[in-house]
C-alpha positions in Angstrom: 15.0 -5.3 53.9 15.6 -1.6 52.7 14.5 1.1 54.9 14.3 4.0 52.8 13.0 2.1 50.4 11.1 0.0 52.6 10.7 -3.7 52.0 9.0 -5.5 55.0 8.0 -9.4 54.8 5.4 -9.9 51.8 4.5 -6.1 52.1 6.3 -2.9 50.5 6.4 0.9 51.8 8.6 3.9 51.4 9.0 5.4 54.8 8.8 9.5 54.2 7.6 12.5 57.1 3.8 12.2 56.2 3.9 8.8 57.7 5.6 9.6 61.1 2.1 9.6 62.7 1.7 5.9 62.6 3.3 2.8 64.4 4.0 1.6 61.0 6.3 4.6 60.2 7.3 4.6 63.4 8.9 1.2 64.1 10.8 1.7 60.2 12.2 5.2 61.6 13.4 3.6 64.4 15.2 0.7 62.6 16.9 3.3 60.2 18.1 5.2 63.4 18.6 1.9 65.2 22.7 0.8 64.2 23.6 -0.8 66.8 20.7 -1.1 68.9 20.0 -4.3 70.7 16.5 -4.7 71.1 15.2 -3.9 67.0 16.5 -6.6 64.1 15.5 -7.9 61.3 14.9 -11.8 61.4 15.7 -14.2 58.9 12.0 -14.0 56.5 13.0 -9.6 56.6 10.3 -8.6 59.8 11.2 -6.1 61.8 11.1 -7.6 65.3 11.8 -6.5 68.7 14.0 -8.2 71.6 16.1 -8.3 74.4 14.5 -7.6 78.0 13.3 -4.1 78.1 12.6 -2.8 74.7 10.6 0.2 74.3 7.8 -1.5 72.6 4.7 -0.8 75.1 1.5 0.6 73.5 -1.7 1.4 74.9 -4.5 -0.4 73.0 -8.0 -1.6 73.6 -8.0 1.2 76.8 -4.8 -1.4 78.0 -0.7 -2.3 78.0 0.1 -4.3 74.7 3.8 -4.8 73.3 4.6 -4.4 69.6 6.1 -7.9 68.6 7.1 -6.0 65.0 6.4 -5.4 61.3 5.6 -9.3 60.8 4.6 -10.8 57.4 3.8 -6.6 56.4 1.8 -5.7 59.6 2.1 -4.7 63.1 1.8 -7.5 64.8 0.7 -6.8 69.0 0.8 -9.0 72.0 -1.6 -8.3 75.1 1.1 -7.6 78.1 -1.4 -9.4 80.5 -3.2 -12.9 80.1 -7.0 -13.0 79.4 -7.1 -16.2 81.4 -6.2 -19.7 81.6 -8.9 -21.4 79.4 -8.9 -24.4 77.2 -7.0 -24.3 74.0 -9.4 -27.0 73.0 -11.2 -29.7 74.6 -13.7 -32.5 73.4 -16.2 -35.0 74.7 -15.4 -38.2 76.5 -15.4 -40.3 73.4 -13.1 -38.1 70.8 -9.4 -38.1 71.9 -10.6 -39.2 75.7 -12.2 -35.7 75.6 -8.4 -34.0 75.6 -9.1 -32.2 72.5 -8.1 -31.5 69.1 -5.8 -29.7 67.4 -6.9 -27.9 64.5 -7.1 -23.9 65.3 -9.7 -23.7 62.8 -12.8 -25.3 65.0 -10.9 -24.8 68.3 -12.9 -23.2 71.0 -10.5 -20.4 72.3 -10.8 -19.6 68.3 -14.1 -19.3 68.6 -13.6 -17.4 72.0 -11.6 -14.8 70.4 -13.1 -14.1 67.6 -16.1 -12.9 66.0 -19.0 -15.2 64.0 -19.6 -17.7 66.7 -21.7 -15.8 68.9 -24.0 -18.8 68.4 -22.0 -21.4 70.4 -23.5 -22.1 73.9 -23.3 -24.6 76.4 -26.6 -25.0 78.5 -28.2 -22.1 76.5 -25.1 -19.9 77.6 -23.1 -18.4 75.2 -19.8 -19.7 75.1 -18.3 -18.1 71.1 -16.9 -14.6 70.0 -17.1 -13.5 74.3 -14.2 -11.9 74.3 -14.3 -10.3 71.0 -17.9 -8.8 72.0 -16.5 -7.4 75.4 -19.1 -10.1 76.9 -19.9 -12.7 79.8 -21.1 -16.5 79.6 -18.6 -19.6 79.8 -15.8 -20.6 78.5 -14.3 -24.0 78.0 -11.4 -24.8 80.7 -10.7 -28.6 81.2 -11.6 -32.3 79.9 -15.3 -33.1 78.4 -15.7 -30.2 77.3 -15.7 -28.8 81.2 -17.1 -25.1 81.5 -16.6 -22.4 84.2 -18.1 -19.1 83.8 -16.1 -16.2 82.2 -16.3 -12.0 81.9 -14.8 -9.5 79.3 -16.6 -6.9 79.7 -14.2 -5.6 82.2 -15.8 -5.1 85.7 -15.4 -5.8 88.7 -11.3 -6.6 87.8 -12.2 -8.8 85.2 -10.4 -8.9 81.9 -11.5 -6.3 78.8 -12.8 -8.0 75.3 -12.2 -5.5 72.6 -13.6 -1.8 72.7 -15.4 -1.3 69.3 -12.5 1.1 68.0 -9.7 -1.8 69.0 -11.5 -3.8 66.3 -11.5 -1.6 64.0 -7.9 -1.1 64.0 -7.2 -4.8 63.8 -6.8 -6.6 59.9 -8.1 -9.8 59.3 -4.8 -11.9 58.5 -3.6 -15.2 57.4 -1.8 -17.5 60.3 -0.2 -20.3 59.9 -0.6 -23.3 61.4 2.1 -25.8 60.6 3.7 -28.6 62.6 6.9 -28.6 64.4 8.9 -32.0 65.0 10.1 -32.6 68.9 13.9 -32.2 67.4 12.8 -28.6 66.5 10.9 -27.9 69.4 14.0 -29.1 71.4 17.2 -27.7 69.3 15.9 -24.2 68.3 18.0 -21.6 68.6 18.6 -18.2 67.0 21.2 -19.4 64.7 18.9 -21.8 63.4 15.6 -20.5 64.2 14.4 -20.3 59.9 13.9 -23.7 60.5 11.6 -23.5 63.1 9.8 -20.8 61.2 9.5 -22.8 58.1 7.8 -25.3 59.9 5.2 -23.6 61.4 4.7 -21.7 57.9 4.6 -25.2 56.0 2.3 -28.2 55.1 3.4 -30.6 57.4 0.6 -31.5 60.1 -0.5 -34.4 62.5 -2.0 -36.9 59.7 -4.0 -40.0 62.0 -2.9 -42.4 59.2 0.4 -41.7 59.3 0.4 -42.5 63.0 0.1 -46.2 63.1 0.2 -46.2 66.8 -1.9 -43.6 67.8 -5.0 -44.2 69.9 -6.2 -41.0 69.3 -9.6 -40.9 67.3 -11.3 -37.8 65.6 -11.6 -37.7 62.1 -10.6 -33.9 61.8 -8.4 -32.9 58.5 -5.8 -30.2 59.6 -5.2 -27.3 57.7 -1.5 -25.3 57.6 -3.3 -21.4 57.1 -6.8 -19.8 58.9 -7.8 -16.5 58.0 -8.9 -14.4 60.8 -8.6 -11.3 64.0 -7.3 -12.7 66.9 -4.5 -15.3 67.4 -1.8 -16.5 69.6 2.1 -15.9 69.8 4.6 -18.6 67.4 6.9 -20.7 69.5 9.6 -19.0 66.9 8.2 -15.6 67.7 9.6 -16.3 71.4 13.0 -17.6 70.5 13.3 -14.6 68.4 12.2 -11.9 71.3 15.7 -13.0 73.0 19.4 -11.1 73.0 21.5 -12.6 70.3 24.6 -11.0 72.4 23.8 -12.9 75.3 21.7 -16.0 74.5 22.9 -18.3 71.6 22.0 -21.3 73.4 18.9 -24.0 72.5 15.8 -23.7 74.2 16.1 -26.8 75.6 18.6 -26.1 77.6 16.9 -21.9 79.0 15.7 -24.3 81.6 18.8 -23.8 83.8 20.0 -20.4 81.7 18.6 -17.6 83.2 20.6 -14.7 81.2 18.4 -16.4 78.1 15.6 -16.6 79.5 15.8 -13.0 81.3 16.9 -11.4 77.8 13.7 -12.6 76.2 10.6 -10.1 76.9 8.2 -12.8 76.4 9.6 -14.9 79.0 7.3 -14.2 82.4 7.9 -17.4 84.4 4.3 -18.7 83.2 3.0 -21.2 80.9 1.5 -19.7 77.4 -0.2 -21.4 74.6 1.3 -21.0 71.0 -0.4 -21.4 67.9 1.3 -24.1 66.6 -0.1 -27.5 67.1 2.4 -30.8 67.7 3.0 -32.8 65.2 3.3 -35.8 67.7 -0.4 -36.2 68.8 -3.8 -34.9 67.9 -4.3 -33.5 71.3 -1.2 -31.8 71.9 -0.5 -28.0 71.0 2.8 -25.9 71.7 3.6 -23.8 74.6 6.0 -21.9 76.4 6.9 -23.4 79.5 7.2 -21.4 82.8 10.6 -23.1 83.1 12.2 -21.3 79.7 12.0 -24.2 77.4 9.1 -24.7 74.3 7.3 -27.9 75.4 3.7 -29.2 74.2 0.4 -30.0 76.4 -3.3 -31.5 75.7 -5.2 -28.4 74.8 -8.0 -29.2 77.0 -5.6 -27.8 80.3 -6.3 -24.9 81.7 -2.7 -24.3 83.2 -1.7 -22.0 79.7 -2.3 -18.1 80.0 -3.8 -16.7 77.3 -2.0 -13.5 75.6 -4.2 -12.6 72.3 -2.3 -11.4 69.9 -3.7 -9.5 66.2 -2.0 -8.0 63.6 -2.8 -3.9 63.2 -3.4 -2.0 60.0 -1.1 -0.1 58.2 -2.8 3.6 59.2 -3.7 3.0 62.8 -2.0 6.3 64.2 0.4 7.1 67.5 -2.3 9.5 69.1 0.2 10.4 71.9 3.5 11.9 73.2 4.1 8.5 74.2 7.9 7.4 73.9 7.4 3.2 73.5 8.9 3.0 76.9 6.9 0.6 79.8 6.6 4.2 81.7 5.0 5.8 78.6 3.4 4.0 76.2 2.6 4.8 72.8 -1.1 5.4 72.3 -2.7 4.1 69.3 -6.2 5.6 67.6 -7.4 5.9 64.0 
């Protein structure tokens, strides 16, 4: 990366005054200030990434608290501070994959939750697609057999907000990856060896039924390694990386008893959160991150993972505020 002559991921931007307004320009200013600073790096594919336990990465977006994850793959790439919800990642009926699911973010029905074009899906003549990116109420899925309870994003009465209509319009449709990871990876990780883990979730290799000689699971699903769309969920890698190099160099396997890694990490909250990435062991397992510290995986049909949406931001959405990044002021983001 150059910053100057900025060169971020797959995208390329000279940083000058006239773009001081945006979070863009913003985040590069701050790495070209940064030195020595602790919670801004560059990671090994050249994003600009923030970690450590209390960077100043807050934003107020969609009317609420996000953090800034970075300037990932050329974008600003934003994590909601609170869940939505635990719902199911995925579930199925009885007879595919004993109704536990399948992995394929493409078809999955918190996919179809979060984003827009499935406003069609119902259950029982309730709408059950694209509620949370409409701001609106009906069911969502939450356990085996395609299990239902009901579900509200509008916002009232304490319940969780879908997306305001100028969120959305600051959000750019993206490609995400959906790659495999190995239980050696998921296991060994660490920052010194975290490409690895990021190559896999950014590569071809995916749960294949015929490869799997031994398997009892049964749907007939082909899995794709890239979806194109708004809404998404955080990589396993993206945790690792959110950590203090200075004071956790240890595998993830082991944050279980290390509590300086896991309270260095800003993601870490002591609650299980689905991933993205799908296992590569099973057809009805997906990755999360274990209230515990460690990356483990889990049938997407539970409903014990929180769900943080994360979307990626484009390039001229605008700091509206006097807002300083910190959790007590918040940048504000507008158009």
């Amino acid at each position: 990366i150059e910053v100057g002559n900025a060169q971020v991921g797959s995208s390329s931007k000279r940083y000058t005054t006239a773009d001081s307004d945006t979070l863009y320009g913003t985040i590069l200013k701050e790495l070209a200030e940064a030195e020595n600073d602790d919670n801004i790096f560059v990671d090994p594919y050249g994003n600009i990434r923030y970690r450590g336990a209390t960077p100043n990465n807050y934003v107020t977006f969609n009317d609420e608290t996000w953090r800034i994850m970075g300037i990932i793959d050329g974008k600003v790439k934003l994590i909601r501070d609170e869940s939505i919800g635990k719902y199911s990642w995925d579930t199925s009926d009885t007879s595919i994959n004993y109704g536990y699911g399948i992995n394929e973010w493409s078809q999955a029905d918190l996919m179809k939750l979060l984003n827009p074009g499935y406003e069609n899906e119902t259950v029982d003549g309730t709408t059950t697609g694209s509620l949370y990116w409409n701001r609106a109420s009906g069911k969502c899925y939450n356990n085996s057999n395609n299990a239902t309870t009901a579900c509200d994003f509008t916002g009232s009465n304490g319940n969780p907000k879908g997306l305001s209509e100028e969120a959305k319009n600051m959000i750019e449709k993206s490609t995400w990856y959906l790659g495999s990871i190995t239980s050696d990876l998921r296991s060994n990780s660490s920052l010194s060896n975290v490409v690895n883990l990021m190559d896999s979730e950014r590569g071809t290799y995916t749960w294949v039924r015929s490869e799997k000689t031994n398997s009892s699971d049964n749907d007939t699903v082909i899995r794709t390694t890239i979806w194109v769309g708004y809404v998404g969920l955080v990589y396993p890698s993206d945790y690792i990386l959110a950590t203090d190099g200075k004071i956790c160099t240890s595998p993830v396997s082991e944050w279980i008893k290390l509590e300086a890694c896991k309270d260095s990490d800003w993601i870490f909250n002591e609650k299980w959160k689905f991933t993205l990435t799908p296992s590569s062991e099973s057809a009805r397992a997906v990755d999360e991150i274990m209230a515990d510290g460690r990356i483990g995986f889990n049938n997407p049909h539970t409903n014990s993972g929180d769900i943080h949406p994360v979307v990626n931001l484009k390039s001229s959405v605008k700091i509206t505020g006097t807002g300083t990044g910190a959790s007590s002021s918040p940048y504000v983001l507008g158009l």
